[in-house]
C-alpha positions as CSV (number, residue, x, y, z in Angstrom):
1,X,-8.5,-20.0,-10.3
2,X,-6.5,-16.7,-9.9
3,X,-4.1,-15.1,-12.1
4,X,-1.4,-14.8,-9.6
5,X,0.8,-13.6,-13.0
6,X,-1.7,-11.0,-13.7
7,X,-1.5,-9.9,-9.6
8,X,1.7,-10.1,-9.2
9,X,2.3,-7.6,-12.2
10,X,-0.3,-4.9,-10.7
11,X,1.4,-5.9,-7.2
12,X,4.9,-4.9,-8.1
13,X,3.5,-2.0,-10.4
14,X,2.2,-0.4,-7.6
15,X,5.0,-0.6,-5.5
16,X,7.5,0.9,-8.0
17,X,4.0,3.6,-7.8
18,X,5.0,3.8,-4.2
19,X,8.4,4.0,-3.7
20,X,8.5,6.5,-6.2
21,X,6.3,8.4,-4.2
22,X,8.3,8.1,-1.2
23,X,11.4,9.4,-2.9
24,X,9.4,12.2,-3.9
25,X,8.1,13.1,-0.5
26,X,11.6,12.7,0.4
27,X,13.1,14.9,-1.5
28,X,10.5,17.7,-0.5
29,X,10.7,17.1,3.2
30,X,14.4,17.5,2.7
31,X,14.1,20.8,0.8
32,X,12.4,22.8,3.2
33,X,15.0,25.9,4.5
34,X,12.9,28.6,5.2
35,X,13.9,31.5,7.8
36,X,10.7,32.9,8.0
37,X,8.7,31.8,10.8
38,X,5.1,32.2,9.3
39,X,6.6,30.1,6.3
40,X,8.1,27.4,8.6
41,X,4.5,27.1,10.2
42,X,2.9,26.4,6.6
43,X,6.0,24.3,5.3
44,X,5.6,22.3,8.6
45,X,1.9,22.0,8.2
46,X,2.8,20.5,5.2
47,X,5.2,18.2,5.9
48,X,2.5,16.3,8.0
49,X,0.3,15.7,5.1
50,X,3.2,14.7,3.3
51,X,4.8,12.3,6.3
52,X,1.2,10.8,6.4
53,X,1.2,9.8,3.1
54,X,4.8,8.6,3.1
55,X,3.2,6.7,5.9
56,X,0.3,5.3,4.3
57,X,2.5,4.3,1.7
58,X,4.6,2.7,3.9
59,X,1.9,0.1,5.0
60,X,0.3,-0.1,1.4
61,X,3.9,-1.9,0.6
62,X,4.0,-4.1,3.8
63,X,0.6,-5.2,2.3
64,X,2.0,-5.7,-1.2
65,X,4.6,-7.2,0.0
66,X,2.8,-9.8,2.1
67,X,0.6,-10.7,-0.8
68,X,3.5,-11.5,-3.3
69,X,4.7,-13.5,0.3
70,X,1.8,-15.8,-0.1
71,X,1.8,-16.1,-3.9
72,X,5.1,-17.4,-3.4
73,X,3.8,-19.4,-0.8
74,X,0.9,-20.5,-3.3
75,X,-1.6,-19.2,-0.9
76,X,-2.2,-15.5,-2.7
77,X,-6.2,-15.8,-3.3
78,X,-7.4,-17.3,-0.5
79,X,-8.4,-16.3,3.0
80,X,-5.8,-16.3,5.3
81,X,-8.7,-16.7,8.2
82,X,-11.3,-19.2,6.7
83,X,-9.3,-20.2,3.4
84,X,-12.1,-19.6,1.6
85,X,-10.7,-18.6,-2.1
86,X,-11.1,-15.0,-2.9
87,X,-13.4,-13.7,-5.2
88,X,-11.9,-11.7,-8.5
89,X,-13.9,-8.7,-8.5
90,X,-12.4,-8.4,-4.9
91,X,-9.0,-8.8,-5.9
92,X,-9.4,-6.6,-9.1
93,X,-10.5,-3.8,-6.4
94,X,-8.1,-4.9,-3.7
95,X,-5.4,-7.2,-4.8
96,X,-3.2,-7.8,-2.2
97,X,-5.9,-7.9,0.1
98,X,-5.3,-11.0,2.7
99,X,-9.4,-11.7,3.1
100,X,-12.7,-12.8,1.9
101,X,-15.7,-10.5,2.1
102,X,-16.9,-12.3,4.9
103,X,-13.7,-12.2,7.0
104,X,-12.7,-9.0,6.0
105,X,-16.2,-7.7,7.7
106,X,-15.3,-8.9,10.7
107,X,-12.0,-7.1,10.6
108,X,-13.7,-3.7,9.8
């Protein structure tokens, strides 16, 4: 049986993580007022790695937040495509993670 206390604590954990890290992305994109065009180049440069993460951040939430979705749900644990239960070690590695090993293999 999972601890969907235990989950939902690293869950929510690693969102604050997140949107902390979005604020601080944020706040860097923002403070970019170079004249200098050689500058502007590097500062632009990057501002792509940083929108990418604030990106990849961006869909790490939608992922939290669809996990703490099905604990509400009582689903969190189990396979959304086979409804097979998740095992731990999985969901120690990847806890809001929607699949099984199998199904997840098939998804790539």
């Amino acid at each position: 049986m999972t601890d969907v206390a235990k989950y939902r604590g690293v869950l929510e954990a690693r969102m604050a993580e997140l949107k902390a890290l979005m604020q601080e992305i944020d706040k860097e994109l923002d403070s970019h007022q170079s004249k200098d065009w050689e500058e502007l180049a590097v500062e632009r440069e990057n501002d792509e790695v940083l929108e990418r993460r604030g990106t990849d951040a961006q869909a790490e939430i939608a992922k939290i937040k669809a996990a703490i979705t099905r604990m509400e749900e009582g689903e969190f644990g189990f396979c959304v495509e086979c409804g097979d239960e998740i095992a731990e070690d999985r969901l120690a590695v990847v806890p809001y993670t929607p699949f099984c090993r199998k199904c997840a293999a098939k998804h790539g």
